[in-house]
matplotlib code that plots the C-alpha trace (Angstrom):
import matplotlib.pyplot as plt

x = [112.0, 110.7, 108.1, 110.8, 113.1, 110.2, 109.5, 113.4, 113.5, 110.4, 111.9, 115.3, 114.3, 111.7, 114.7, 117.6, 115.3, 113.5, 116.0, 119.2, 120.5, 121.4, 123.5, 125.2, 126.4, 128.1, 130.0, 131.0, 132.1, 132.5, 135.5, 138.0, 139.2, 138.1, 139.8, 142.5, 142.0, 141.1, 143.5, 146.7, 145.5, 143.3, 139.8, 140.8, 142.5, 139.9, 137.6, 140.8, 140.4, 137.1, 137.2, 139.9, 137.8, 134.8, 136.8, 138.8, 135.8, 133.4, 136.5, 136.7, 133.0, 133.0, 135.9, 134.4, 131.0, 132.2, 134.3, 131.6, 132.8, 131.0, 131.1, 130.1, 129.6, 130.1, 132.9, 134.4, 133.8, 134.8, 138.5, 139.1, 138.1, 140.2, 143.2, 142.5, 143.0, 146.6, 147.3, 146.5, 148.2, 144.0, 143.3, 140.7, 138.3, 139.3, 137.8, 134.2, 131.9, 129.0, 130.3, 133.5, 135.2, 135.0, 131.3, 130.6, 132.7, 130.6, 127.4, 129.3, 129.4, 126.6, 124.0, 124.4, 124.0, 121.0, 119.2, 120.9, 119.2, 116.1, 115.6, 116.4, 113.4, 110.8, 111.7, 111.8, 108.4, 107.6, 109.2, 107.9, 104.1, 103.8, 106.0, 106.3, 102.9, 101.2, 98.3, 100.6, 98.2, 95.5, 97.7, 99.2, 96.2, 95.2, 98.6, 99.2, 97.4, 99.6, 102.7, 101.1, 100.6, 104.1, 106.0, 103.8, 104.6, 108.3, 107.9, 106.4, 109.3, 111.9, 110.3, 109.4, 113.2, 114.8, 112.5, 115.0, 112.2, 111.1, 111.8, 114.7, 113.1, 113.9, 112.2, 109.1, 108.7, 108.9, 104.9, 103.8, 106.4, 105.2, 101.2, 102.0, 103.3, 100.7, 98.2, 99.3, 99.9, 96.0, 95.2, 97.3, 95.6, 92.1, 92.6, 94.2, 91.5, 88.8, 90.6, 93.6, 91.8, 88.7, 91.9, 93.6, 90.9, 89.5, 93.0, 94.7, 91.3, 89.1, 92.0, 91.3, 93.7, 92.0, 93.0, 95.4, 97.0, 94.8, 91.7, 92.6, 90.0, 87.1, 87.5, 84.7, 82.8, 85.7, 83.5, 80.8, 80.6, 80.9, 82.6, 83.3, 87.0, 88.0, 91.2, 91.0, 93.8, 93.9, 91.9, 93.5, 97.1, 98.0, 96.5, 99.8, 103.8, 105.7, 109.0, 110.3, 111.0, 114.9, 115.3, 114.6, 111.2, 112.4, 111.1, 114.1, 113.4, 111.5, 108.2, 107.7, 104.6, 105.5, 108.6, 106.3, 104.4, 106.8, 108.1, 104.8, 105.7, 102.8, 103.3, 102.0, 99.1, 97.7, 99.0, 96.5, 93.4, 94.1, 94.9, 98.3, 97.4, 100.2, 100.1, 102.1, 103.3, 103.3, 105.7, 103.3, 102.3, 99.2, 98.1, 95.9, 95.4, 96.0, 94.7, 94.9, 94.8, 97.4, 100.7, 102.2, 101.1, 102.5, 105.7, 105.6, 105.4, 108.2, 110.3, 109.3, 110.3, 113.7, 114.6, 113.1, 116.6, 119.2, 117.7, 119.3, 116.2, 116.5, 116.8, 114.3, 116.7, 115.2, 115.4, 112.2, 114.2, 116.9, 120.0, 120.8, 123.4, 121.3, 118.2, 119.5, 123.0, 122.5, 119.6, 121.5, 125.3, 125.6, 124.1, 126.5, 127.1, 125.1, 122.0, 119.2, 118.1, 121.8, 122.4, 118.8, 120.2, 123.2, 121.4, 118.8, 121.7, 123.7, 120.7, 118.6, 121.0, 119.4, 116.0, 116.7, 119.0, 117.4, 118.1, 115.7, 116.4, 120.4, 121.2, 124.1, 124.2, 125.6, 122.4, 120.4, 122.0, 121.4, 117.9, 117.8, 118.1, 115.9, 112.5, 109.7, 107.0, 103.4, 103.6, 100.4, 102.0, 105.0, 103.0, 101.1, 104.9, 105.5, 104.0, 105.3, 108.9, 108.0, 106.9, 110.0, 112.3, 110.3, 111.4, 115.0, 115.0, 114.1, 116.7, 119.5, 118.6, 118.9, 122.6, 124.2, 123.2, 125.3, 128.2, 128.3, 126.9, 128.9, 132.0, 130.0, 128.3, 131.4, 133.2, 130.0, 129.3, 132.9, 133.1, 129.4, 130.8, 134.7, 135.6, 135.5, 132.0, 131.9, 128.2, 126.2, 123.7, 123.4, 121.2, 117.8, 118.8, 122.1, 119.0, 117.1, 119.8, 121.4, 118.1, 117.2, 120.5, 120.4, 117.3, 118.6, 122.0, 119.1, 118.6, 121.6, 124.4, 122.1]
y = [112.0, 112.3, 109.7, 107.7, 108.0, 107.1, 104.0, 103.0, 102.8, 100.4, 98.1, 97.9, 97.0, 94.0, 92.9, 93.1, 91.3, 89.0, 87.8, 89.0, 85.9, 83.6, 85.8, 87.4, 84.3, 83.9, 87.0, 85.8, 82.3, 81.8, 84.4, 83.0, 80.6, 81.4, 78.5, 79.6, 81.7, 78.4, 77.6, 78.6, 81.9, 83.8, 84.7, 88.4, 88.0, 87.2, 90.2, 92.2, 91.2, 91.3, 94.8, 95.9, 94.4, 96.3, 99.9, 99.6, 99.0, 102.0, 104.4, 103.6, 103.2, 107.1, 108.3, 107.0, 108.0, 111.5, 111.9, 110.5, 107.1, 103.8, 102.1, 98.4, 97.5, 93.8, 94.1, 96.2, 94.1, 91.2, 93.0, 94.0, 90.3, 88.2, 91.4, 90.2, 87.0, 87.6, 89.6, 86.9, 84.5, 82.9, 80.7, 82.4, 80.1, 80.3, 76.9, 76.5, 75.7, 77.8, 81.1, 80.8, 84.0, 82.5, 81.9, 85.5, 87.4, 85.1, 86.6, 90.0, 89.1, 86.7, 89.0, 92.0, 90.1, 88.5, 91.5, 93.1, 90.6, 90.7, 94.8, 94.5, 91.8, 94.1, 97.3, 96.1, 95.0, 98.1, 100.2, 98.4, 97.4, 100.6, 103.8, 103.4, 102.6, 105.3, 105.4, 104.8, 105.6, 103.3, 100.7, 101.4, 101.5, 98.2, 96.8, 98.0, 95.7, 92.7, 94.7, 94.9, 91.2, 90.7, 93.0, 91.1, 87.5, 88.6, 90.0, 86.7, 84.4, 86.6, 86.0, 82.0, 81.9, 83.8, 83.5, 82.0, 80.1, 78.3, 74.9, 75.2, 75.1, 72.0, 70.6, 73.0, 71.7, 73.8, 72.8, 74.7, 77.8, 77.5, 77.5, 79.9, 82.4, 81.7, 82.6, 86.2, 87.1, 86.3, 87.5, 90.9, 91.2, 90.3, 93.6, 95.9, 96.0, 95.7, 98.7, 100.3, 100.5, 102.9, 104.8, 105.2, 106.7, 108.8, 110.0, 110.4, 110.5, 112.3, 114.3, 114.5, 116.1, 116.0, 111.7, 110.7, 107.0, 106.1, 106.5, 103.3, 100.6, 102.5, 100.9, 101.3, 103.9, 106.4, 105.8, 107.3, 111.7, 112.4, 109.9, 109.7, 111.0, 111.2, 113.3, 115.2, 116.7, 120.1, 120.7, 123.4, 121.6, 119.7, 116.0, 114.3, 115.3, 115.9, 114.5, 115.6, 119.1, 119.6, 121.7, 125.2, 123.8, 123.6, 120.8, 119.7, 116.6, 116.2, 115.2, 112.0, 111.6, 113.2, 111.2, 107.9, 108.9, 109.5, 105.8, 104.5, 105.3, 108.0, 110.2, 113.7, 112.1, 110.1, 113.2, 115.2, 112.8, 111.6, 114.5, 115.3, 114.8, 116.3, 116.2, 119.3, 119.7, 122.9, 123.0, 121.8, 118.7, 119.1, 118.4, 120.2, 118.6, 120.4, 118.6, 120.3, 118.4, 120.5, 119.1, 122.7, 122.3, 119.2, 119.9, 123.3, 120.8, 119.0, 122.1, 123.6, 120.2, 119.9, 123.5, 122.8, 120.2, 122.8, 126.0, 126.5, 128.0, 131.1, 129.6, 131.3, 132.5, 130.6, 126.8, 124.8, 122.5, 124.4, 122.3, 121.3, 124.3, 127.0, 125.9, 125.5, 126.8, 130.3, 132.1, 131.6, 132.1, 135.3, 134.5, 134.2, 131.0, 131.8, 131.9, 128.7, 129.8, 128.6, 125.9, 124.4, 125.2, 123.2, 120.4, 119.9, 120.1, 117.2, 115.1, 115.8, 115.1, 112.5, 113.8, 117.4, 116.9, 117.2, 113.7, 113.5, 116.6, 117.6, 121.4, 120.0, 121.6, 118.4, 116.1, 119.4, 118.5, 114.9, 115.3, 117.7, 114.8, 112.1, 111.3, 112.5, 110.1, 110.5, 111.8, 109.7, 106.6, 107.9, 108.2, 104.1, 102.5, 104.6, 102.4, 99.3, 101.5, 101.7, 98.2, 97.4, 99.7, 98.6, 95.0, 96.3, 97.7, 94.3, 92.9, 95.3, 95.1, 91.4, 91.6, 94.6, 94.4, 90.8, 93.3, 95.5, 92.7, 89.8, 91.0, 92.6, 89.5, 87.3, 89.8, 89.6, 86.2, 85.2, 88.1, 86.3, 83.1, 83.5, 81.2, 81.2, 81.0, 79.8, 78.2, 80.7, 82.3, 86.1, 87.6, 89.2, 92.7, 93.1, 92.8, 95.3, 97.4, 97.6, 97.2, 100.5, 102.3, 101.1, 103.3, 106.2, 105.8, 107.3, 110.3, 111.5, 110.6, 109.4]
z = [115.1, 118.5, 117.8, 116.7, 119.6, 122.2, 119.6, 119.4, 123.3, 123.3, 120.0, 120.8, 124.2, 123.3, 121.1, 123.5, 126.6, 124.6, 121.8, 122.7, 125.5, 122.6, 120.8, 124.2, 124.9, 121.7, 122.2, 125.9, 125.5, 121.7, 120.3, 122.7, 124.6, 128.5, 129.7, 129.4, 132.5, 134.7, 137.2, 137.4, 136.5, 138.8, 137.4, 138.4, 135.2, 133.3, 134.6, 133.4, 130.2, 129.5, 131.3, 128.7, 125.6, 126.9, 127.6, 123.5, 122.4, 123.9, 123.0, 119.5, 118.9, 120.5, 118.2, 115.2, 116.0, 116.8, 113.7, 111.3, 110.1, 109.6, 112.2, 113.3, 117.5, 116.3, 114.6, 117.0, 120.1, 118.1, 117.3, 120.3, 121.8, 120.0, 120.9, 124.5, 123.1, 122.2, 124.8, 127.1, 125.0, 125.0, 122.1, 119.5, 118.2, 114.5, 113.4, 111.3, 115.0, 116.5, 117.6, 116.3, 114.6, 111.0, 111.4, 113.2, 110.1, 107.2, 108.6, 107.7, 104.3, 104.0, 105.6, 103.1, 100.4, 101.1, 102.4, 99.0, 97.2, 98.9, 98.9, 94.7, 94.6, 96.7, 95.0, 92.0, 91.9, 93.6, 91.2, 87.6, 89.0, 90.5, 89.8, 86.3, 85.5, 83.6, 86.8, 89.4, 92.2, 91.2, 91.1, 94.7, 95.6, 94.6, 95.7, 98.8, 101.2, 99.8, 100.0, 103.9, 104.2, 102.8, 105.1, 108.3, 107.2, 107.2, 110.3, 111.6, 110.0, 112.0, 115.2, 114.2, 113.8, 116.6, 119.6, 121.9, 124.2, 121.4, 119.6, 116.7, 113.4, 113.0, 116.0, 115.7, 111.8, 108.6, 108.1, 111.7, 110.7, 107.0, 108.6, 110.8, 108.4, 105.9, 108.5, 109.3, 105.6, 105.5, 108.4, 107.6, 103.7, 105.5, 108.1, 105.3, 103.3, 106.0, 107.9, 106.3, 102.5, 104.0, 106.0, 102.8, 100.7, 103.4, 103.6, 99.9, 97.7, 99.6, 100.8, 104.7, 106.6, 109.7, 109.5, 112.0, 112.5, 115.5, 113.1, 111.3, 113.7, 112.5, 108.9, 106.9, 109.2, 107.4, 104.3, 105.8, 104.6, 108.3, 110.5, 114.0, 114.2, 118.1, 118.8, 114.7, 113.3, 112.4, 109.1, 107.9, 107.3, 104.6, 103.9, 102.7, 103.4, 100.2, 100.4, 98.0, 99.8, 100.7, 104.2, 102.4, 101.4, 97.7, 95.3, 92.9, 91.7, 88.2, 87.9, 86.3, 84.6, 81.4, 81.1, 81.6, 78.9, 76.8, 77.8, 77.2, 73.0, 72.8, 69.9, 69.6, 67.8, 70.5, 73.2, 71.8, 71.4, 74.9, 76.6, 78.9, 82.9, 84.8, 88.6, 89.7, 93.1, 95.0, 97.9, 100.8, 99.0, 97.7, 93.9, 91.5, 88.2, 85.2, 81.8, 77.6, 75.0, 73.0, 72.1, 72.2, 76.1, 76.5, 74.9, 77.5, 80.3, 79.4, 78.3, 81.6, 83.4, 82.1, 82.8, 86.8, 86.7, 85.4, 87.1, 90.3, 92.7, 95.0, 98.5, 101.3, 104.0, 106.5, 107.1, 108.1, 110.9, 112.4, 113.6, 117.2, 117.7, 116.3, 118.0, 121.5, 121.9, 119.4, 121.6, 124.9, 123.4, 125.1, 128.2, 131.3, 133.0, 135.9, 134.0, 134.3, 130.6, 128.9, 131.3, 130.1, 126.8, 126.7, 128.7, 125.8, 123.1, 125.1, 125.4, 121.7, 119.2, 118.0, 117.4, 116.7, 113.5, 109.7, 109.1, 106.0, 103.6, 104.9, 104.4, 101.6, 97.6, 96.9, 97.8, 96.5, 92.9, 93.1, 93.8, 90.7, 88.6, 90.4, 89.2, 91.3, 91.7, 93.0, 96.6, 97.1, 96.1, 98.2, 101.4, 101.4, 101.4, 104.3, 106.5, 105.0, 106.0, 109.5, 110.1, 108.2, 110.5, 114.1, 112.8, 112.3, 115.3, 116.9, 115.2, 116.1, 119.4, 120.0, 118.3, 119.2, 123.1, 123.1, 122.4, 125.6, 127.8, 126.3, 128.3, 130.7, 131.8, 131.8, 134.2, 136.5, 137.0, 137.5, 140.1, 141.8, 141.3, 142.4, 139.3, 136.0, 134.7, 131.3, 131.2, 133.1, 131.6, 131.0, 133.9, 132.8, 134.6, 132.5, 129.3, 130.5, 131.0, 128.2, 126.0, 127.3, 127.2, 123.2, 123.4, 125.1, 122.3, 119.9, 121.4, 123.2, 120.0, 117.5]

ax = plt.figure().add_subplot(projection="3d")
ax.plot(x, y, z, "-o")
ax.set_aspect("equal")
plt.show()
């Protein structure tokens, strides 16, 4: 998470400063009516306004944040906009028109359902070409640099589309963005399997733990039996994360090959002439195969399988990622207030909440018992789409920088530029500074009340 936080400051940044003028604007000029504040009113009362859309907003976004609800910036700068708007008696732009309010809550419906859509497509094909494939890591394997290619020629669309410098679609033609698109999902296939495939079996077939990230540019010298690995990992830990372990370190979910098999229509006739691979997982990840070609064993397995789902297991008494209270507040509790050792303390339990919390296995008996019942997949297979997830989330990021920084400096910048200009300024453009800003306080967001 800490790798995370630095990365978050750097994404939502690029987004904010790079894409995020157009939609600032919309948020300044395009929910109400700021004409309304031209002459006879003073601009004063404008900067009022905007001031009171940007103070409701921040205290609500706190509340809800702080008492755990969904939450949405846009929508809530956007409510308490057009509340200025009646407050003011300002006209809110209602009508179908760039900006409006209509258009801005559509994309709140629209949105969902097309990334809805599109997350069902990719998963599905994810799920039925590789999970429930009887060999489903030899067929990640042979996937996995298209699923690369994919996520990159995505990622090349969104920027074709959004970069604000450049031509609208329409003016830059669908064959340049179509060429253009086409040309990083080749050039992304060409470097996956020049570089990432040689990464990828050094790392899950011949099971090197030593392999870090930065290894991937020497490509095929990671074929070699000894190659040149600068800044090694430590040997001795484990080559692939299981995540399948819950914050005790327990496994609950089932293993799934049995069940695939079973899927697959083999009887106990072709069971025993074929033999029963089953991959078990210990608790740090790694695998061991275990083959027999007895039914009785097979049966075992599965008996032994379904009982893993209804046993409830003895919890260790210690947690492998302690909460922010516990891990910063517990050991100084006692201390007096004079001490440097709980002020520190407090300081680091203020400022890393968002990178100290067990956002990935949650200390809850409830998600515990869901778990019970999922399938557990290859942990192999589980580790290659981890990198299609970051790329993805980076991307996100991006994204959610360049929308949710127009709501903080929509307001912002309207109160600013009529205060520099002593009028109202309804065509100015947001400064560059206000971008940079906010772009890195969306950063900062992550770690202190993430």
């Amino acid at each position: 998470m800490v790798q995370v936080g630095f990365l978050s400051i750097v994404t939502e940044f690029v987004g904010a400063v790079a894409l995020g003028a157009r939609v600032t604007d919309t948020i300044k000029n395009g929910i109400i009516k700021i004409e309304r504040f031209q002459a006879p009113a003073e601009p004063g009362t404008l900067m009022l306004a905007m001031g009171c859309a940007e103070v409701g907003s921040a205290t609500w976004l706190m509340f809800a944040t702080r008492a755990g609800m969904p939450v949405s910036t846009t929508q809530t700068i956007v409510g308490a906009l057009i509340g200025v708007g009646f407050a003011t008696n300002a006209g809110v732009t209602w009508g179908w028109e760039p900006g409006s309010v209509s258009q801005v809550a559509a994309s709140w419906v629209i949105a969902p359902l097309i990334a809805s859509a599109f997350s069902a497509i990719i998963f599905g094909t994810v799920k039925y070409s590789v999970l429930e494939r009887a060999d489903s890591f030899k067929w990640g394997m042979r996937l996995i640099p298209w699923y690369f290619a994919v996520t990159g020629a995505i990622l090349a669309l969104f920027i074709v589309v959004e970069t604000p410098t450049a031509p609208s679609l329409e003016e830059f033609g669908a064959g340049k963005a179509a060429g253009i698109v086409l040309g990083v999902f080749a050039g992304v296939l060409l470097f996956s399997y020049i570089f990432f495939m040689p990464y990828l079996k050094r790392k899950l077939i011949q099971k090197d733990a030593r392999l870090r990230i930065w290894h991937i540019p020497l490509g095929p010298l990671l074929l070699r039996e000894n190659p040149p690995l600068y800044f090694a990992g430590k040997a001795d830990g484990g080559y692939v994360k299981n995540y399948y372990a819950d914050a005790y370190g327990e496994v609950r979910a089932q293993g799934q090959e049995i069940r695939q098999r079973n899927a697959n229509g083999l009887n106990d006739e072709e069971k025993q002439s074929r033999g029963v691979d089953d991959i078990q997982k210990d608790s740090s990840g790694s695998s061991q195969d275990v083959t027999s070609a007895s039914p009785e064993k097979a049966k075992q397995l599965e008996e032994a399988l379904q009982n893993e789902s209804e046993a409830v297991p003895q919890l260790s008494k210690k947690r492998e990622q302690l909460e922010p209270y516990e891990r910063f507040i517990g050991p100084v509790k006692e201390m007096s207030w004079g001490s440097p050792q709980k002020l520190w303390g407090y300081l680091k339990f203020g400022l890393l909440q968002g990178v100290t919390r067990d956002v990935i296995t949650h200390d809850s008996d409830k998600l515990r018992d869901i778990h019970a019942r999922a399938n557990r997949y290859d942990v192999r297979v589980e580790h290659m789409w981890t990198y299609c997830q970051v790329i993805s989330a980076m991307m996100m990021s991006i994204a959610h920088g360049s929308n949710d920084v127009a709501n903080a400096v929509g307001p912002w910048s309207a109160v600013y530029q009529t205060f520099e200009e002593g009028a109202i300024a309804t065509e100015s453009s947001t400064p560059i500074w206000m971008l940079v800003v906010a772009g890195l306080l969306l950063g900062l967001g992550f770690w202190f009340y993430g």
